[in-house]
N, C-alpha and C positions, 0 to 999 in steps of 0.2 A: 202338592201339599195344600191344605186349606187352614188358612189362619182366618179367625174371625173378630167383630167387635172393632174396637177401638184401633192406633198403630200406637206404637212404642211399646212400654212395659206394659200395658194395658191389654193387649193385644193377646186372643186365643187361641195358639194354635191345636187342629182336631187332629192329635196323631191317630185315632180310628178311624177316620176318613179318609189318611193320608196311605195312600196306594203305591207298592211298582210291581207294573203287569198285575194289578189285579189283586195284589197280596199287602192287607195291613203291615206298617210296618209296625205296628205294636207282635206280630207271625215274627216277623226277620229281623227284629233285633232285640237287644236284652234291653229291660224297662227303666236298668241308666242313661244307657246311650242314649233309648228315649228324652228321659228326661232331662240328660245334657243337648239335647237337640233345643228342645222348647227352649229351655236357657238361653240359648245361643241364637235363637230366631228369633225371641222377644228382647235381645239388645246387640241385634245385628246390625240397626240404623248406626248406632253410634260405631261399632266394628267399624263399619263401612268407610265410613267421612274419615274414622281415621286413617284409615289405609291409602285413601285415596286424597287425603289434605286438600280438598277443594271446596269443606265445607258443608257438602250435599252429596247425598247417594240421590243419583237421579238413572244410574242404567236400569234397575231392576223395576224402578216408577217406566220407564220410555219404553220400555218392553212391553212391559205390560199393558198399555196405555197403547201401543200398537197392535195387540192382541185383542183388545175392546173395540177399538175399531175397527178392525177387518171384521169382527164379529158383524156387527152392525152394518157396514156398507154393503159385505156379503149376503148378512141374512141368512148367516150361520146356522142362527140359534145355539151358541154354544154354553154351555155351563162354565162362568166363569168367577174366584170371588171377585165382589168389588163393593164399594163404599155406596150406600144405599139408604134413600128415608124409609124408615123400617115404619110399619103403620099396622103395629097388635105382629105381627111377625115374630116370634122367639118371645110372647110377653114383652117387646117394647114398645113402645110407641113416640114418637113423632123423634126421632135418634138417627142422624146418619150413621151407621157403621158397617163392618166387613160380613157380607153372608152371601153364599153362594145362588145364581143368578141366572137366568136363561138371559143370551144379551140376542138381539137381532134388529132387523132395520125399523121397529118403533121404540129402540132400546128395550129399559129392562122389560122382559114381556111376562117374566114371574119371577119370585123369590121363591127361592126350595127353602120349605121346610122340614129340613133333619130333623131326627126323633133325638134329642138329646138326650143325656144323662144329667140326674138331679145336679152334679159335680158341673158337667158341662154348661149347663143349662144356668147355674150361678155367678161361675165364671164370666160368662158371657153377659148379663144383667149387670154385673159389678166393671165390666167394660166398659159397658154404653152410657151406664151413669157417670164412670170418668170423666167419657166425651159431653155430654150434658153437661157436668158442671166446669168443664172447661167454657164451655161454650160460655156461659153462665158468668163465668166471671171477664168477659172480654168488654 
């Protein structure tokens, strides 16, 4: 799956990107389920901590975070999301957030640029100005 931009409610995820074996799942499921997916994935954080009452979802951060770096010591080169200073990338500039990434042993070694849609493409600006003005007020 690829979510992008921001995390929490902010947070984009690409169900046209989002693949099994090869096959959009916008192909293999009806456009509610979709959309009850995105739902469910942009307030899965809070899902989570509830379920597990310790405050923090941190398996799904530790995994992945283990996936970056085997990326990297290996020299993979894998395409991974991860949280990134975006610099003119997707129209943002100087924004950490979520876009998919070649990671290998000089880390990120490029940002993919996805051809978005004008819809995606806003989404995702209206993210990363969240994260800015988070930033912003700290």
């Amino acid at each position: 799956a690829l979510v992008m931009g921001g995390h929490g409610d902010a947070m984009v995820p690409m169900p046209r990107f989002t693949t099994v074996k090869g096959v959009s799942i916008n192909e293999l499921l009806p456009a509610d389920r979709v959309k009850a997916l995105i739902e469910r994935t942009q307030g899965g954080g809070a899902e989570i901590v509830a379920h597990l009452k310790t405050g923090s979802a941190f398996y799904a951060p530790a995994a992945s975070t283990f996936e970056m770096v085997r990326s990297v010591l290996m020299d993979e080169l894998r395409t991974l999301p991860c949280s990134v200073l975006l610099k003119g990338q997707y129209g943002i500039d100087d924004v950490y957030a979520g876009a998919p990434v070649v990671l290998g042993q000089k880390g990120v070694e490029k940002v993919i640029e996805l051809e978005l849609t004008d819809e995606e493409s806003g989404l995702l600006k209206a993210s990363a100005n969240a994260v800015k003005l988070m930033k912003e007020n700290l």
